[in-house]
C-alpha positions in Angstrom: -92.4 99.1 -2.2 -92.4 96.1 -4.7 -90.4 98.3 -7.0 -87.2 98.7 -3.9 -87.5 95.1 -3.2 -87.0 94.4 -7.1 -83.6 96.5 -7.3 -82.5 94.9 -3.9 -82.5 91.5 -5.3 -80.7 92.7 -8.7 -78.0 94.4 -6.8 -77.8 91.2 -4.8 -77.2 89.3 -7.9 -74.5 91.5 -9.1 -72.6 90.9 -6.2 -73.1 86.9 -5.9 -72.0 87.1 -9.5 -68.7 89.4 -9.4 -65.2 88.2 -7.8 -64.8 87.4 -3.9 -63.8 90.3 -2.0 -60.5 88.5 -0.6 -59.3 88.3 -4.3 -59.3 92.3 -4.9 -56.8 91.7 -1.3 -55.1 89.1 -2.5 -54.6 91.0 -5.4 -53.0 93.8 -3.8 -50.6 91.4 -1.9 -48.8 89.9 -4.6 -48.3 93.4 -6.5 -46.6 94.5 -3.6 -44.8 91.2 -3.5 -43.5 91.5 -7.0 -42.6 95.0 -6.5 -40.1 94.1 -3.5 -38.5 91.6 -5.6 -38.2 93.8 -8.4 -36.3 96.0 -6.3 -34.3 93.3 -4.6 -33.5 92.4 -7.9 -32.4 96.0 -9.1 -30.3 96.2 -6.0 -28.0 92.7 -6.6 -25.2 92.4 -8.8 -24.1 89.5 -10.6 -21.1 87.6 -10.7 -20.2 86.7 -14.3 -16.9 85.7 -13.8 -18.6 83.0 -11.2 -21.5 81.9 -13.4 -19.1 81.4 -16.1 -17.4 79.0 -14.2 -20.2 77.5 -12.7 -21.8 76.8 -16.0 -17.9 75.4 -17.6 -18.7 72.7 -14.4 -22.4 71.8 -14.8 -21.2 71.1 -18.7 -18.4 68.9 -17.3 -20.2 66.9 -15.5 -22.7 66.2 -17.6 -20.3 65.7 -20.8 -21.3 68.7 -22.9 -18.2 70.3 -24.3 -17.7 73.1 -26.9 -16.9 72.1 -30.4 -14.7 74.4 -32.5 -14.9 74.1 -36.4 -11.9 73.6 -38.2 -11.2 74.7 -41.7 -10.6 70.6 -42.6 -12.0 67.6 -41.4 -9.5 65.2 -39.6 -7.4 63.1 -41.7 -5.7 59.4 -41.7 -2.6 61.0 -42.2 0.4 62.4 -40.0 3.7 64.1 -40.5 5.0 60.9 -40.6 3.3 58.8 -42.5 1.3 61.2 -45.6 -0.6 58.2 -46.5 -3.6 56.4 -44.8 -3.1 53.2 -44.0 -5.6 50.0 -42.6 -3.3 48.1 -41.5 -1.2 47.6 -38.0 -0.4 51.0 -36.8 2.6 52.5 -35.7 3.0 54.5 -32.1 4.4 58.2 -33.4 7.3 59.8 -31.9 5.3 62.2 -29.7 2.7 62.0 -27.8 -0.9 63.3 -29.3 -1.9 66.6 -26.9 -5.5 67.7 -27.4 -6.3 71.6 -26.1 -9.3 71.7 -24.1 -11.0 73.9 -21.2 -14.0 73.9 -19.4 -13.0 77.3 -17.7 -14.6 79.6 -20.0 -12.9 82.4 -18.4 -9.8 81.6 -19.7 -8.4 83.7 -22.6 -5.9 81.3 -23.9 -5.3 77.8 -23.6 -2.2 75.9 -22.3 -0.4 74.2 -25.1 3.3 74.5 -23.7 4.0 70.8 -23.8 3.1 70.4 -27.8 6.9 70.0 -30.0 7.3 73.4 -32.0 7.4 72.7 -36.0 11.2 72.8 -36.2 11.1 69.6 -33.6 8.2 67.9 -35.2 10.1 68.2 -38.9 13.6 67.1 -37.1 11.7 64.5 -35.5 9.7 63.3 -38.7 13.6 63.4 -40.8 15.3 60.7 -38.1 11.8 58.6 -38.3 12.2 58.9 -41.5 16.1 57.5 -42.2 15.9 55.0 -39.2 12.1 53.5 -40.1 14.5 50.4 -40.9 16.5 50.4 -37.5 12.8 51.5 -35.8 10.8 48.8 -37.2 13.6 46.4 -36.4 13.3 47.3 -32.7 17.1 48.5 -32.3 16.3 52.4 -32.2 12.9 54.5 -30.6 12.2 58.3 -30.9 10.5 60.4 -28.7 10.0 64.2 -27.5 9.3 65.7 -24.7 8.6 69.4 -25.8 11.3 70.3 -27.6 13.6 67.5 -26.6 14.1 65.0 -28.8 15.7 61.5 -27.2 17.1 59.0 -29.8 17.2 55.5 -27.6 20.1 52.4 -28.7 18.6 49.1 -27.3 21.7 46.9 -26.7 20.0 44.7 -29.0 22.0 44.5 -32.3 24.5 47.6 -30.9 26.8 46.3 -28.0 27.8 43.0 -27.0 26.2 42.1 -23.6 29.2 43.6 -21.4 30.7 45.2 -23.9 31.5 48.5 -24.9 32.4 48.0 -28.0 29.4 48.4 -30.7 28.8 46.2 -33.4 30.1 47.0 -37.2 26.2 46.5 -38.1 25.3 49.3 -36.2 27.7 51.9 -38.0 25.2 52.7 -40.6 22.5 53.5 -38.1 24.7 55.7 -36.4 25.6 57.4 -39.2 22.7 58.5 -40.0 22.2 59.8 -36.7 25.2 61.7 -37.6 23.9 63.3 -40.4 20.9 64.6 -39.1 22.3 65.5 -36.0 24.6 67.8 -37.6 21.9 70.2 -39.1 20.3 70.6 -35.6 21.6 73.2 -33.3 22.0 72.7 -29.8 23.4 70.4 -26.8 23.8 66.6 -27.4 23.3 64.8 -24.2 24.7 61.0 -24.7 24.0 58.9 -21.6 24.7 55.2 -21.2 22.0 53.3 -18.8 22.3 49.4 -18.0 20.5 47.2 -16.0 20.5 46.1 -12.2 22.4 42.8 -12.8 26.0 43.5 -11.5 29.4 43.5 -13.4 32.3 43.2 -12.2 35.2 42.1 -14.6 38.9 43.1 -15.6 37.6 46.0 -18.0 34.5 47.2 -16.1 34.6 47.3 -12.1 30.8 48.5 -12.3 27.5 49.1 -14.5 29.2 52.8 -14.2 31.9 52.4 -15.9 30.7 50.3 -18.6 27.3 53.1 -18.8 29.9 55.8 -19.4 32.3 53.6 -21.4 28.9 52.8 -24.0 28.6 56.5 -24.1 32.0 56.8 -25.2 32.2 54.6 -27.9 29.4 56.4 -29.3 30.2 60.2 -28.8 33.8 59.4 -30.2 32.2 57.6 -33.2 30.0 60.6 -33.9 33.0 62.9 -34.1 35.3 60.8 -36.4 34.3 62.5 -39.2 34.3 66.5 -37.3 31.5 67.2 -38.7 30.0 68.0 -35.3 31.7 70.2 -32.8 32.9 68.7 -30.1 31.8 71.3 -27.7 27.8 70.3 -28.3 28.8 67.1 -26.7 28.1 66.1 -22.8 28.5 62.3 -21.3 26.5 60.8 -19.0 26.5 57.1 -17.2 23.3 56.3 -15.1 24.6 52.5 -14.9 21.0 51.1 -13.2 19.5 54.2 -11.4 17.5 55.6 -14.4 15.1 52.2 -15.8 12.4 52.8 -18.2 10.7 50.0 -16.5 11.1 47.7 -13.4 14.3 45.4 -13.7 12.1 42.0 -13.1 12.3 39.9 -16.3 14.4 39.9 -18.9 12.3 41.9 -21.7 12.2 45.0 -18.8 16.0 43.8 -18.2 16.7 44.5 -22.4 14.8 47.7 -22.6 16.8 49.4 -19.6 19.9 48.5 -21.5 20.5 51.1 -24.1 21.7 54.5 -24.9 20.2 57.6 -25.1 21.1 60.6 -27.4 19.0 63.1 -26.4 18.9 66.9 -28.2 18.6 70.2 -26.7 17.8 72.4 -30.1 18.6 76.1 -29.6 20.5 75.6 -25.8 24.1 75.9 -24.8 25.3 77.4 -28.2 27.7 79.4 -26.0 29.3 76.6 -24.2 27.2 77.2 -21.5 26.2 73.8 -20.0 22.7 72.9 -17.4 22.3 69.7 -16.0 19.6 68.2 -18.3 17.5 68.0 -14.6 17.2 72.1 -15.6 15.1 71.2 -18.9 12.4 69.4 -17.5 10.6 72.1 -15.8 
């Protein structure tokens, strides 16, 4: 009898000594559990596409972009300018476009706006024989893809009210004319003045004397025939076109000029578009 009571007690201590009996349940519950995720899981599909794009955002916001390697680090030098320089700098001709793209689903990347190599060396030739007239303030460059616009301030070029450019201004001009003869394509000269109006025995309006201004320089560039005459197109704007707001004299001066602007590789059949057509 004292021997079953012994084995009692030891089986009773075995049991206060193993794990609850709720835990074997609880157990049970969260295999199951896992196992109907698992197949929730096996049953989903994912969206790469949209995770892609939701990742490109989250790195957005929170400033992480991808960096690609280039073959050489970046330079202090241009294709204007081959040396590096500390002092003042000087803006470029065109504007600086940077590719980027936080859509990773992308498969290319939209450069369309960047100057091809032809207009970037054209460009870099007239920067090049008019530094002297460009660092004097009388001429700019610029391009807008591959449109390159040469821009005659009045300063130092016409008389205020005249039409008639200054003998200092025939070397710039020419050359313009030398350059301009090696690139193919429409040349779009188009006189622009201010707001102030004119009204005198010569010029009735700021649109005659915008188209006159054009004149004197379109017939100028074809005195020596080395440029066909067909490539040629006028145009007077008078006031309607500023490059800034006519309300002080500086803004006044800068909406005063010319602007010879070159259309490499269009109209070589005679064919002529409004230069409204070549912005799109």
């Amino acid at each position: 009898m004292e021997q079953d009571w012994v084995a009692a007690e030891d089986e009773s201590q075995e049991e206060r000594t193993g794990a609850p009996a709720w835990v074997i349940t609880l157990a049970d519950l969260m295999s199951l559990l896992m196992s109907f995720f698992v197949l929730l899981l096996s049953f989903s599909e994912m969206d790469v596409l949209k995770y892609k794009q939701v990742a490109g955002s989250m790195k957005f916001a929170f400033g992480v972009q991808r960096e690609i390697k280039v073959k050489e680090p970046p330079k202090g030098t241009s294709i204007i300018a081959q040396e590096f320089s500390p002092g003042r700098p000087r803006p470029t001709p065109w504007n600086e476009i940077r590719q980027d793209t936080i859509d990773e689903t992308k498969q290319t990347l939209d450069f369309s706006d960047a100057p091809t190599q032809d207009t970037e060396a054209e460009v870099a030739e007239l920067q090049d024989k008019l530094q002297h007239e460009i660092d004097e303030g009388l001429i700019t460059i610029e391009t807008i893809k591959d449109r390159i616009i040469i821009r005659i301030r009045e300063k130092g070029s016409f008389p205020s009210g005249s039409a008639i450019f200054s003998q200092e201004f025939k070397p710039a001009l020419d050359k313009i004319r030398a350059i301009l003869k090696k690139i193919e394509g429409k040349l779009i000269v188009a006189g622009h003045t201010d707001n102030m109006p004119i009204q005198t025995t010569r010029f009735r309006s700021n649109w005659e004397l915008s188209t006159a201004r054009a004149v004197s320089v379109v017939h100028y560039l074809l005195a020596t025939h080395e440029i066909s005459p067909r490539r040629f197109v006028l145009e007077g704007y008078a006031d309607t076109q500023p490059l800034a707001p006519n309300e002080n004299a500086a803004n006044r001066a800068r909406n005063r000029r010319i602007e010879i602007t070159v259309l490499p590789g269009e109209g070589q059949d005679g064919e002529w578009r409004s230069i409204r057509d070549f912005d799109g």
